[in-house]
C-alpha positions in Angstrom: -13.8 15.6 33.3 -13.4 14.2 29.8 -10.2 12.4 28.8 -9.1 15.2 26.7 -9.4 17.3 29.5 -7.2 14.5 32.0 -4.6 13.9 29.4 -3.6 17.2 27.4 -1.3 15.9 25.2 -4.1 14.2 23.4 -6.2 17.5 23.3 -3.0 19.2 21.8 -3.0 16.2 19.1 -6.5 16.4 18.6 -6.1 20.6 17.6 -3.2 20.0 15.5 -4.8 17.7 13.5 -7.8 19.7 13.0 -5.8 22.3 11.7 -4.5 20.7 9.0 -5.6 21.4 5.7 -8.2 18.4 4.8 -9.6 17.2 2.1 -13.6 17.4 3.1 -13.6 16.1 6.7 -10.4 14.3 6.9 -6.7 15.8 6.2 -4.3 13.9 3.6 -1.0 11.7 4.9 1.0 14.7 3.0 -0.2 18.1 5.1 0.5 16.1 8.3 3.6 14.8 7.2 4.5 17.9 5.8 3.9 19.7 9.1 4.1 17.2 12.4 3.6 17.8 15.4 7.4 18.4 16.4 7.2 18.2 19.7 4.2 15.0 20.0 5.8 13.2 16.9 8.1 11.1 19.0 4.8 9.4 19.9 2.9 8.9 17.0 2.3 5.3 15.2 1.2 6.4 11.1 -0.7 2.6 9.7 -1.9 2.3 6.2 -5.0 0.2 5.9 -6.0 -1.6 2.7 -8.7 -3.2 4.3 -10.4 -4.2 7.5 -7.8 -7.2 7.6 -4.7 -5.6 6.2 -2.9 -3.5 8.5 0.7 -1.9 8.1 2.6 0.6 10.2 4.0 2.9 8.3 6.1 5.0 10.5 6.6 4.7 14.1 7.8 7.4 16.3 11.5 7.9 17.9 9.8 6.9 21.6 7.4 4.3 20.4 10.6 2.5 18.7 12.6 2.5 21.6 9.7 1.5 24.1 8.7 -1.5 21.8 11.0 -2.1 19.5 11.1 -0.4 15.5 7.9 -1.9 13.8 8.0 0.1 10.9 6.5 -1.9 7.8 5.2 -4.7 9.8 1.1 -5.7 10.1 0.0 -4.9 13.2 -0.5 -8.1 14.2 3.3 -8.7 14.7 2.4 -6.2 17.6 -0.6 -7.2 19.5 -2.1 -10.8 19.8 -4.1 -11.9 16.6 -7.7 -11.4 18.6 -6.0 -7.5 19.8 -5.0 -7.4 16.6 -8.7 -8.2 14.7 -10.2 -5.8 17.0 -7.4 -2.9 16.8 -8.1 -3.2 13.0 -11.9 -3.0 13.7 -11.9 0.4 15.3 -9.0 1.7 12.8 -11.4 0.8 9.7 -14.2 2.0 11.6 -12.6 5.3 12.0 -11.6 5.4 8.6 -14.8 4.9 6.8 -17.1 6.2 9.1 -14.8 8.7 9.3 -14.5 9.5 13.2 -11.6 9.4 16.0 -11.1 7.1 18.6 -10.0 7.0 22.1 -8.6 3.5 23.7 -6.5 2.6 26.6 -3.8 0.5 25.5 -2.4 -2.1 27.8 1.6 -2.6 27.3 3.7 -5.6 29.7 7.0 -5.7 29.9 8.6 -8.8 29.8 10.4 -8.2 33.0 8.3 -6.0 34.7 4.8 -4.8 35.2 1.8 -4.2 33.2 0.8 -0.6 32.7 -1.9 1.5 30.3 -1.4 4.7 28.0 -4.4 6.5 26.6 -4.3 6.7 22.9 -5.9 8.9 20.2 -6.4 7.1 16.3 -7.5 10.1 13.8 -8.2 9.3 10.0 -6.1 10.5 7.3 -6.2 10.5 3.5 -3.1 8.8 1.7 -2.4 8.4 -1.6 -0.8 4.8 -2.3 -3.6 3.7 0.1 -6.6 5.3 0.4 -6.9 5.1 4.1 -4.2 5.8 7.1 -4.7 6.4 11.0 -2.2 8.2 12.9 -2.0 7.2 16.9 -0.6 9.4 19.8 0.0 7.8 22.2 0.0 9.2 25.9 3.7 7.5 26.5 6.1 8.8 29.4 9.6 8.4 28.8 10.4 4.7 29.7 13.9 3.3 30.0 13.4 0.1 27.5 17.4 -0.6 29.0 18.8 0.1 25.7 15.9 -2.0 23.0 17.4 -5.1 25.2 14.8 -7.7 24.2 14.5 -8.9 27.7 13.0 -5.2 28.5 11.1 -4.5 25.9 7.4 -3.9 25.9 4.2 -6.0 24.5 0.8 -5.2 23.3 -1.3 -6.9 25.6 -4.8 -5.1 25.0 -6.8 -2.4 23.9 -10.1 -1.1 24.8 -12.5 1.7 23.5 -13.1 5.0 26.0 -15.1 7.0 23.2 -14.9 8.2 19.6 -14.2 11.5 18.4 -17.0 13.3 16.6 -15.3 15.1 13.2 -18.0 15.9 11.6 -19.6 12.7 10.6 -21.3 12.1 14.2 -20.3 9.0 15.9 -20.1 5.8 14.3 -23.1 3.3 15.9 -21.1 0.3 17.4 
């Protein structure tokens, strides 16, 4: 059984973004912000990337926020540790120019409690201001982050590859 198949939410993003009207291959920033996922937007991470080194999230989604804390407009560095970071950015432009999906297991801590992993999927998207954007679903269950208290709240602690989504382009060679 594929990870698609274990974790349907990420099958259910997968088909919504494929219906989206595209621009060759991949769709623009616009038609997916002009029609979101309503009920999987809560846990959706939008990043711009201006290159393989520059990294911003753009929007972060209502659960996201309150699991780790509103990163909107930061580098992604801020969220995971600068090697994380370097490699999170790898995939993303990867994905981008390639262009081709990605699944990863993310690993999360909490600074008072234990370490757990969501399954992601990263899809390419086609902005305007910046040429390049991913959006990331993440697989997150509800979490009590005890009210964004910082003591509670969660950190990026890894990230690792399960497969890459085939578009159209094929899969990019590692």
């Amino acid at each position: 059984m594929g990870l698609l198949e274990q974790y349907p939410a990420l099958g259910s993003f997968l088909e919504h973004w494929r219906a989206l009207p595209r621009e060759g291959l991949v769709p623009t920033l616009g038609a997916y912000l002009d029609n979101p996922p309503v009920a999987l937007q809560p846990n959706v991470a939008i990043s711009d990337l201006v290159s393989a080194d520059d990294t911003t999230i753009r929007l972060m989604g209502t659960a996201l926020a309150h699991a780790v804390g509103e990163r909107t407009g930061t580098d992604i560095k801020d969220s995971y540790g600068k090697d994380i970071a370097r490699y999170v950015r790898k995939l993303a432009w990867t994905g981008v120019s390639h262009p081709a999906g990605f699944l990863a297991r993310r690993g999360f801590a909490r600074t008072q409690g234990l370490p757990y992993t969501l399954q992601t999927i990263t899809l390419p998207l086609i902005g305007k201001s910046v040429r390049h954007c991913v959006v990331t679903y993440f697989g997150l269950d509800y979490r009590d982050s005890r009210n964004n208290d910082p003591k509670w709240l969660d950190q990026s602690v890894g990230c690792e590859l399960q497969g890459w989504v085939d578009i159209g382009a094929g899969i990019p060679k590692d």
